[in-house]
N, C-alpha and C positions, 0 to 999 in steps of 0.2 A: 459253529461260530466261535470267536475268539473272547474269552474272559479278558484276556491280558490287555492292557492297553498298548495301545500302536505309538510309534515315534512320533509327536507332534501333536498327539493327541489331548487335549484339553478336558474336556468333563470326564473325571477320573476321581476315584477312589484309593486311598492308598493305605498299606496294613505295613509298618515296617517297611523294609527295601524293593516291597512289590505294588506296583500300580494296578492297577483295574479298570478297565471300561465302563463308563456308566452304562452306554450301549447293551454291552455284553450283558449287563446284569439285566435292564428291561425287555430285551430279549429270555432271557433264561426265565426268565418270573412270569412275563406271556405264557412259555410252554410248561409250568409248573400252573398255572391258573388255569390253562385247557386240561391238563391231565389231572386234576385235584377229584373229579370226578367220575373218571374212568377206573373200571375192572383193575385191578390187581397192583401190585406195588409201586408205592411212588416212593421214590429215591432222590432225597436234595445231598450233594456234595459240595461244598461242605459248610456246618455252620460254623464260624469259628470269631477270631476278633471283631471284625468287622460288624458285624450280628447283637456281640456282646455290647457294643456301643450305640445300638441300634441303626446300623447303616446295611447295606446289600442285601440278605433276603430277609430283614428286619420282619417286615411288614406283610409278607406273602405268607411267612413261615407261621404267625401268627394265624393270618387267614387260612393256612391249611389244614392248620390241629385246631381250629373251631370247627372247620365241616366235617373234616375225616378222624373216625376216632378207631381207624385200623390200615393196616397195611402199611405203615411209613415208615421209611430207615432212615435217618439223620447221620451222615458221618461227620464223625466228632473229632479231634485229637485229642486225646487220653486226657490230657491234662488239664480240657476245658471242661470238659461232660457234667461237673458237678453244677459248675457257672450256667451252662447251657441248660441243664436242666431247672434249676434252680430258678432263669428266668421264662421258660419259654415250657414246660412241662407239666401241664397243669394233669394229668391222665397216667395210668398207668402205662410203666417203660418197662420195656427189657433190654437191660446194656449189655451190649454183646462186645467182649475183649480182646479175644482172639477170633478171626475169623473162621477160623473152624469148626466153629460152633452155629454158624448162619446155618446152615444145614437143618438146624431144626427150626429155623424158622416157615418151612414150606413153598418155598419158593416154584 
């Protein structure tokens, strides 16, 4: 499915010069709400402005790190992670900088 928002497209999010689907996003949070309980690593890409203002995975994100208090990768851009964590990290993190280091995470 498509994040991005379509040509003509109306209910839309927007970060800067990029729009968004609202679609796209209650889509993506359905399947981030089915897999919140399943085996082995859940992956949200990405948390970033949007989040910080409380808008697109706002409220899922919240809902995920109150059930699951393991296996979650947040991708960040560098330059929000302290914001992001600051609002949304109430649990012990490991910020991982360079991806070559995910490796010890056990994937």
């Amino acid at each position: 499915f498509r994040m991005e928002a379509a040509e003509g497209e109306t209910d839309i999010l927007t970060v800067g010069r990029f729009t968004f689907s609202k679609l796209g996003f209650n889509k993506a949070i359905q399947i981030i709400r089915y897999a919140v309980n399943k085996k082995g690593w859940l992956v949200i890409d990405e948390i970033g402005p949007m989040e910080l203002r409380g808008e697109g995975f706002t409220e899922i994100l919240k809902e995920v790190l109150a059930i699951r208090k393991e296996k979650i990768v947040l991708v960040v851009r560098e330059g929000l992670v302290g914001k992001v964590k600051e609002q949304f990290i109430t649990q012990e993190a490991e910020i991982i900088t360079d991806i070559s280091l995910i490796k010890k995470l056990s994937f």
